[in-house]
C-alpha positions in Angstrom: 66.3 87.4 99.3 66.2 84.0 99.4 68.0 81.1 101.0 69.3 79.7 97.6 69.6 83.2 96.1 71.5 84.5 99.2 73.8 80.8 98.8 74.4 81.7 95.0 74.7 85.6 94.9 76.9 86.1 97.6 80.2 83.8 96.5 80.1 85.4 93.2 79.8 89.0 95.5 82.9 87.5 97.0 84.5 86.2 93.9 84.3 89.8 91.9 85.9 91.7 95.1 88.4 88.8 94.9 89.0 89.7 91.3 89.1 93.5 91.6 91.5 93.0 94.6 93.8 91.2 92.3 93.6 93.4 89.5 94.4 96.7 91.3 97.2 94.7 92.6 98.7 92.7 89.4 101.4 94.9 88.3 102.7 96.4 91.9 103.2 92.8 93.9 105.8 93.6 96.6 108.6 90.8 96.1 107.8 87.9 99.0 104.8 87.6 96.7 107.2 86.9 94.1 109.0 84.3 96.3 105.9 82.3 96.3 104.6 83.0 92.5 108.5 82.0 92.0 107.9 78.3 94.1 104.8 78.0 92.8 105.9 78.5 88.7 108.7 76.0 89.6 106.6 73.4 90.8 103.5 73.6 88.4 105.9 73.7 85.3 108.9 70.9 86.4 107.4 69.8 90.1 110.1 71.0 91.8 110.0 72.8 95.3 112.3 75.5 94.8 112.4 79.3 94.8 115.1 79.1 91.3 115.3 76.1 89.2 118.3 74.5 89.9 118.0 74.6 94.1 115.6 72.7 96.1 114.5 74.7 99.4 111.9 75.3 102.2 111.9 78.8 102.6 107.8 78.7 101.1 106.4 80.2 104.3 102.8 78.3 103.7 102.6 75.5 101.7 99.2 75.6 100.7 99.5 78.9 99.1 102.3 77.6 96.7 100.1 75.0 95.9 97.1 76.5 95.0 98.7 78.9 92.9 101.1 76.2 91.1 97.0 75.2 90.5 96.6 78.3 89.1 99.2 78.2 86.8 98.5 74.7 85.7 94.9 76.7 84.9 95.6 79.6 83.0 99.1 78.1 80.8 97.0 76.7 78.0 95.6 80.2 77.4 98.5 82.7 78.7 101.9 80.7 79.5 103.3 81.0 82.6 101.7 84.5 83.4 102.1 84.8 87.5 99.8 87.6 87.7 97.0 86.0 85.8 97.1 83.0 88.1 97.2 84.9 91.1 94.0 86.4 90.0 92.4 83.1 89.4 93.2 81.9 93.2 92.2 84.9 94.7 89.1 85.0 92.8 87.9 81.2 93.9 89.5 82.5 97.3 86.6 85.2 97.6 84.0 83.3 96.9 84.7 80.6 99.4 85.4 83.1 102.0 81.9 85.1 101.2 80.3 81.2 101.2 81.4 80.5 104.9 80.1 84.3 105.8 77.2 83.1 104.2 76.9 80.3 106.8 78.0 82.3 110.2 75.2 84.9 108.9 72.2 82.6 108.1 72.6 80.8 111.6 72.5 84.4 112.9 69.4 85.4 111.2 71.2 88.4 109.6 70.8 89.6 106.1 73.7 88.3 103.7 74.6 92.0 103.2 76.1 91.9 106.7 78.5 89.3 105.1 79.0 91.1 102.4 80.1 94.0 104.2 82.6 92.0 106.2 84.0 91.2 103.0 84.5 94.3 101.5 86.0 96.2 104.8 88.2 93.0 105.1 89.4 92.6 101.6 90.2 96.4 101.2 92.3 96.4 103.9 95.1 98.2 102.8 97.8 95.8 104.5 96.0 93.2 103.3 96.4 94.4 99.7 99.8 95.8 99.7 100.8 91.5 100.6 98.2 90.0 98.3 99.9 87.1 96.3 101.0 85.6 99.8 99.0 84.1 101.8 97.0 86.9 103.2 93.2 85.8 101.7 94.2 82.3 102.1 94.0 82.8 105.8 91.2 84.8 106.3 89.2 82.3 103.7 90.9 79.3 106.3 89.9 81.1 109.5 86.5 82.5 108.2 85.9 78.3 107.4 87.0 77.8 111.2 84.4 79.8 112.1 81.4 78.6 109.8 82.6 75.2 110.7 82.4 75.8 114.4 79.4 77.8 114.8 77.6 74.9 112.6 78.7 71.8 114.9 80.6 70.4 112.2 83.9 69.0 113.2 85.0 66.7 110.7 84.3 70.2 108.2 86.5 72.0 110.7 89.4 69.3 111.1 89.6 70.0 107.1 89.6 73.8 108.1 91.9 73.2 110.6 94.7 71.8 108.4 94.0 74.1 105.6 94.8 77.0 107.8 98.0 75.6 109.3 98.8 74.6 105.9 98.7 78.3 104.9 100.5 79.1 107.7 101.5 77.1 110.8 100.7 80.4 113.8 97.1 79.9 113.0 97.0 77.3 115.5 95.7 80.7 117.6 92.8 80.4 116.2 92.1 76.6 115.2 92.7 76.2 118.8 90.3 79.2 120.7 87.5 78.7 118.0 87.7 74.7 118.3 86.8 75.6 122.3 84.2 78.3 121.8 82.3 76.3 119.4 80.0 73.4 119.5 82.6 71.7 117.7 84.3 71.0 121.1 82.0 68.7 122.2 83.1 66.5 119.4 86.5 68.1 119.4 88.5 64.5 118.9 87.0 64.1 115.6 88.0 67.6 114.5 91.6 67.1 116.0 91.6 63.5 113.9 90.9 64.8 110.7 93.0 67.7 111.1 95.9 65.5 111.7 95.0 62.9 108.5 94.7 65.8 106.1 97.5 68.2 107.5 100.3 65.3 108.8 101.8 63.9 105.2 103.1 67.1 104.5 104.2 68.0 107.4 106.3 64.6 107.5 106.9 64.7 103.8 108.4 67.8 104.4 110.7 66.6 106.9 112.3 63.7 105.4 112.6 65.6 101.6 112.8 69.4 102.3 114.7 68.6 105.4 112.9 70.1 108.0 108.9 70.0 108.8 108.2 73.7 109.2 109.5 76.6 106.5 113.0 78.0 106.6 111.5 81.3 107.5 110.9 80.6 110.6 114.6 81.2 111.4 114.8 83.7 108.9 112.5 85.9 110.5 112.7 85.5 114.5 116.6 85.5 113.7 115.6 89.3 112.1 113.9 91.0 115.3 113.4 94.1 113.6 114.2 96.4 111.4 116.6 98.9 113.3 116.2 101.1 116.0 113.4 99.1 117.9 110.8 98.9 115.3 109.8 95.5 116.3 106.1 94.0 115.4 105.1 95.7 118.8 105.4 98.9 117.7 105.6 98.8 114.1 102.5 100.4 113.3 103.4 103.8 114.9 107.4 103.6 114.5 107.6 102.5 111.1 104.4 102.3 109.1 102.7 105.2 110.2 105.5 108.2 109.6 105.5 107.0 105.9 101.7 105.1 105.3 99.4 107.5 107.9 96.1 106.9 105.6 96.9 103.0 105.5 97.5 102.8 109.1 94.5 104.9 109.9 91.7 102.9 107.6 92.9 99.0 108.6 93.9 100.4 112.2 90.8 101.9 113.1 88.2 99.3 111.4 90.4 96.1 113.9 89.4 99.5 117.1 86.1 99.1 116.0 86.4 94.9 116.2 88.2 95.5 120.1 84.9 97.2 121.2 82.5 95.2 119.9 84.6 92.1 121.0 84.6 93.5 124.7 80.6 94.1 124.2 79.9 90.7 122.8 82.4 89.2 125.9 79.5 90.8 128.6 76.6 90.0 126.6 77.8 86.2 127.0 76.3 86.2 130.4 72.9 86.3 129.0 73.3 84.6 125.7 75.9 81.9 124.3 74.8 81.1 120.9 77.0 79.7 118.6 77.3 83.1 116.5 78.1 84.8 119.7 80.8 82.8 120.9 81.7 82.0 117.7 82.7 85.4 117.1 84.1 85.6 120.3 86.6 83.2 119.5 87.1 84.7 116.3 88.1 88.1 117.8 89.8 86.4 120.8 92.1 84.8 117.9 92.8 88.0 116.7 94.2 89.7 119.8 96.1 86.3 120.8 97.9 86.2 117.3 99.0 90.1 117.5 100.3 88.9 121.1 101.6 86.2 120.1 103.8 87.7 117.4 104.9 90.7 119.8 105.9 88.2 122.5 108.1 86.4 119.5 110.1 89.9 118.6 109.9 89.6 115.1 110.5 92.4 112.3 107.1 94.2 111.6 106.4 93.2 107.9 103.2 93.9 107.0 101.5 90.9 105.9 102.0 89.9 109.9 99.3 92.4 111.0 97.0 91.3 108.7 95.6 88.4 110.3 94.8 89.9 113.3 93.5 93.0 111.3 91.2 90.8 109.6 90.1 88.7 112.3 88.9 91.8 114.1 87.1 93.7 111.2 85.3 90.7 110.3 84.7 90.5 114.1 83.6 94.0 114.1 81.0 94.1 111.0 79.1 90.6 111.8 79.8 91.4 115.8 77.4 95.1 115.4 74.9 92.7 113.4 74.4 90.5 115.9 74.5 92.8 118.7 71.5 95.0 116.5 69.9 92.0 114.8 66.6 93.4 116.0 67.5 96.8 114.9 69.5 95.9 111.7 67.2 96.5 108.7 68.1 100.4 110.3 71.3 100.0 110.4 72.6 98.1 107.6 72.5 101.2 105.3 74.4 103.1 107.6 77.2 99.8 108.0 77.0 99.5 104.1 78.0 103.0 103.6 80.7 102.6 106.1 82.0 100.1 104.4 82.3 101.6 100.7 83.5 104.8 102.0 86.9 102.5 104.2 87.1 100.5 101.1 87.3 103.7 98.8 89.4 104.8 101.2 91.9 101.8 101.2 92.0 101.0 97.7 92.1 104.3 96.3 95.0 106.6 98.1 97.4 109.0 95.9 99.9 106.8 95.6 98.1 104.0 94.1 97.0 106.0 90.7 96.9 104.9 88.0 95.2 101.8 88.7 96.3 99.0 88.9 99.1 99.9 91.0 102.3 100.4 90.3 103.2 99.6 94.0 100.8 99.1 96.8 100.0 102.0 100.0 102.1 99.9 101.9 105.2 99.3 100.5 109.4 98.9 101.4 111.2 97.4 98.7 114.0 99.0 97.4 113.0 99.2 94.0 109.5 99.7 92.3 108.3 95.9 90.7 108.5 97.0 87.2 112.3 98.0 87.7 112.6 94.5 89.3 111.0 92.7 86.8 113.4 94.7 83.9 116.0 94.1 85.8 115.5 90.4 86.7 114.9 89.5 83.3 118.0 91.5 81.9 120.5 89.7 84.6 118.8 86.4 83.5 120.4 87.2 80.2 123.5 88.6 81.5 124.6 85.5 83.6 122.8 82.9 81.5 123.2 79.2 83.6 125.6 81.0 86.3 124.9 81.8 89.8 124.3 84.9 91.0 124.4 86.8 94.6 120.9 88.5 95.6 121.4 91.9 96.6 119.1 91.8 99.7 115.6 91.2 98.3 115.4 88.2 96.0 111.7 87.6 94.9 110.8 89.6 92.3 114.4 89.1 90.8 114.6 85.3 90.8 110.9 85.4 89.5 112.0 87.5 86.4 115.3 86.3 86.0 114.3 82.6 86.0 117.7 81.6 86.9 119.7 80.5 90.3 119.7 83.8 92.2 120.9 83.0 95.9 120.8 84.1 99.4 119.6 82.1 102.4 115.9 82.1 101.1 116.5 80.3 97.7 119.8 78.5 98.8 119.7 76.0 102.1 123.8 75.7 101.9 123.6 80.3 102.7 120.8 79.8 105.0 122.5 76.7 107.3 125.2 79.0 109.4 122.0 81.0 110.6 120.5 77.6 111.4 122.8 77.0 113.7 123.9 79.8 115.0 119.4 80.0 115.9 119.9 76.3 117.6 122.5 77.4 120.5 121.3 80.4 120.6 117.6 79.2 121.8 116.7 77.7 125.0 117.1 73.9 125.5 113.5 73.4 124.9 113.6 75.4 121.3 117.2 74.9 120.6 116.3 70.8 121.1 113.4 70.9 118.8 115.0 73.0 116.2 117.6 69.8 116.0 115.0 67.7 115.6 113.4 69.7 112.8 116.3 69.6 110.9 117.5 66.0 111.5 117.5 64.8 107.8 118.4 68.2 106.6 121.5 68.1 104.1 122.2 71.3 102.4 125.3 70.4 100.9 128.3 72.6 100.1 128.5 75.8 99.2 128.7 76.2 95.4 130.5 78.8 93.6 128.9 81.8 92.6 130.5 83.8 90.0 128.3 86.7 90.0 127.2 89.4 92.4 124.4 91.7 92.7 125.1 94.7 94.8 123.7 98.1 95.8 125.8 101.2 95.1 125.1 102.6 98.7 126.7 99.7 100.2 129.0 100.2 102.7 131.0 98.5 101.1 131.1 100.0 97.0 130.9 97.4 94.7 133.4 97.9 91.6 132.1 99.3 88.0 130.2 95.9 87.2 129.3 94.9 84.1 125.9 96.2 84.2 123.9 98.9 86.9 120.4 100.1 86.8 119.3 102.7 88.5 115.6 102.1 91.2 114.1 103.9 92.6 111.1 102.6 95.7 107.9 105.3 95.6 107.4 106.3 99.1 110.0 104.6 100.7 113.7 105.7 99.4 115.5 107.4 97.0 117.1 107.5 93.9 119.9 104.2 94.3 121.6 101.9 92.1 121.8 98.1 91.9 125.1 96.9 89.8 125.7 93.4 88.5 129.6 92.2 89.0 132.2 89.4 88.5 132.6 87.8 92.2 136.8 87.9 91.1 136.5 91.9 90.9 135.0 92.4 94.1 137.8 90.8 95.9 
């Protein structure tokens, strides 16, 4: 194959696993992904930042991601209206092909065969954690961190400064791996320039986002570390084994043991260093390095185990593990390529293809925890829209998939900064002086304003608290996760 071929065939490679990925997903989006296609409608169709339309907030966990798929809407409306799904496909599709480009680079400089990228594609992309979070910003920062790498290994560092922002733009812990690829690359030798571009393109939002969102990092960073876990220990730690694996075994077992696989060749690829330090070697050193620093860095931190937090290590590993055995048998690999393509199709069968994701596309992903399925969110989003017409309403718990549908202002501390700013406080004295000081800093021009009325309330039945009659209740129901419940719409005044 040749160099031009390999640079044209393998980001449309990436582009149609991109798509498929999207399209086995479309109709089962957990609902954070409908947090961010909920920001994103709001500011491609009126430019506002804002999980509903009337209430400005931060809660957008990356930036970049909102963006891009405000992009996508802005792409797709003149042909199918605001259709979220549509434009998520759009994004991840351009996503796939960028990310398969930058393979294309790391692989070339290697001397390997562009199948070896392709692989690390395909076991990447059908990770099953991966797809059960698409829509958030889950191929955004493997496409980010896999443009690190191509960057780094090629000397590049203006190329990686741009890299560099782009992944903190999609989220801000990536600074694990901008940081131990920018020193196990050539790009270190040059690393000011990288550091000054990454600081031109990232900085104006950052600051932007300080003085008009009121604070320079996303609300859910309290949100979340103010969560821990999700009861009875099952913190990120041990989330895996406590909480995913009694429910999920196959999608534990296919993304768990591929990232296994990247912790062995990463330790082989650590020894051979002593008698070769390409760029492609410590390139993917750094890359797998990255992977194991951002799963300790998020243990250290306590926070709940949702699942689109494993991913980047997940990924970071696999991809370390498929390009990492090509390196290691570059003089062998013509031999062994069959054997890692057919590894390869079988995990991704594997991921994208277990019981409960027939028929396809989904109905909800292998990994899933919502407490209702997203076509009874969507019903029921769009029938409370109806119900409570330019009123408030009270979110029941989860919010995204509801607000997205209801297209109205649904609150709770991740739509609402005036809910959200007693647990901002109650974070700042409860951190340590050097976190509690730069939390006050963060949110020194933040104004949430009062609380504002809200007349309606969504609630489940199995609270412990019973909400009255309501006006309306629907009855959910969440695939592999609960049973049978009931969410009920009420006047706040008959609650009391």
């Amino acid at each position: 194959m040749s160099s031009l071929t390999r640079r044209t065939v393998l980001p449309l490679f990436g582009a149609v696993v991109g798509a498929f990925a999207a399209w086995v997903a479309s109709r089962g989006l957990i609902d954070d992904t409908y947090i961010t296609l909920a920001y994103a409608r709001n500011l491609a169709e009126h430019g506002h930042w804002g999980m509903t339309p009337g209430i400005q907030s931060n809660a957008a966990t990356s930036p970049l991601n909102v963006a891009l798929l405000a992009l996508g809407f802005l792409v797709v409306g003149p042909f199918a209206g605001a259709d979220g799904e549509l434009a998520l496909g759009v994004v991840t599709t351009v996503l796939g092909a960028v990310a398969a480009a930058c393979a294309g680079v790391v692989v070339r400089r290697a001397g390997l065969s562009a199948w070896w990228a392709a692989a690390g594609l395909v076991v990447v992309l059908a990770n099953p954690f991966l797809l059960s979070a698409l829509g958030l910003e889950v191929v955004l920062v493997f496409t980010a961190v896999t443009a690190l790498l191509a960057a780094g290994v090629a000397g590049r560092p203006a190329l990686y400064g741009v890299a560099a922002a782009g992944a903190l733009l999609a989220r801000l812990d990536t600074i694990v791996f901008v940081g131990v690829l920018a020193l196990l690359t050539p790009v270190v030798r040059r690393l000011h320039v990288a550091v000054l571009v990454c600081c031109a393109v990232a900085l104006p939002w950052f600051v932007t986002s300080w003085f008009w969102l009121g604070s320079a990092i996303p609300d859910t960073f309290v949100i979340k570390t103010n969560q821990k876990n999700f009861g009875e220990g099952r913190t990120y730690l041990r989330g895996l084994w406590t909480h995913y694996w009694p429910n999920t075994p196959l999608a534990v077992a296919v993304s768990v043991a591929a990232a296994a696989v990247g912790l062995l060749v990463l330790l082989v690829l650590v020894l051979s260093l002593v008698r070769s330090r390409d760029a492609v070697r410590t390139g993917l050193v750094g890359l797998g390095l990255g992977g194991v620093g951002y799963f300790a860095v998020y243990s250290v931190l306590g926070v709940p185990p949702y699942q689109w937090y494993y991913v980047p290590a997940m990924a970071a590993l696999s991809f370390t593990a498929v390009l990492g055995l090509g390196l290691l048998l570059r003089d062998r690999a013509r031999r062994v390529l069959p054997l890692v393509l057919s590894v390869a199709a079988v995990g991704g069968l594997a991921a994208t293809v277990p019981a409960a994701a027939w028929p396809l596309p989904w109905a909800y992903p292998p990994v899933f925890g919502n407490f209702a399925t997203p076509a009874q969110y969507r019903q029921i989003g769009a029938e409370v829209g109806e119900l409570v017409g330019g009123q408030r309403v009270t979110a029941p718990g989860e919010i995204g998939t509801l607000a997205y549908a209801c297209d109205c202002d649904i609150v709770d501390q991740f739509s609402d900064p005036a809910v959200l700013q007693p647990l901002i406080e109650a974070r700042t004295a409860d951190a340590g002086p050097v976190l509690g000081r730069l939390l006050e800093w963060n949110y020194t021009h933040r104004d949430p304003g009062p609380a504002q009325p809200t007349p309606w309330v969504l609630r489940w039945r199995s609270a412990a608290i019973a909400p009255p009659e309501g006006v309306r209740d629907w009855t959910t129901t969440a695939g592999t996760w609960r049973s049978t419940d009931e969410l009920v719409l009420f006047r706040a005044e008959d609650g009391r």
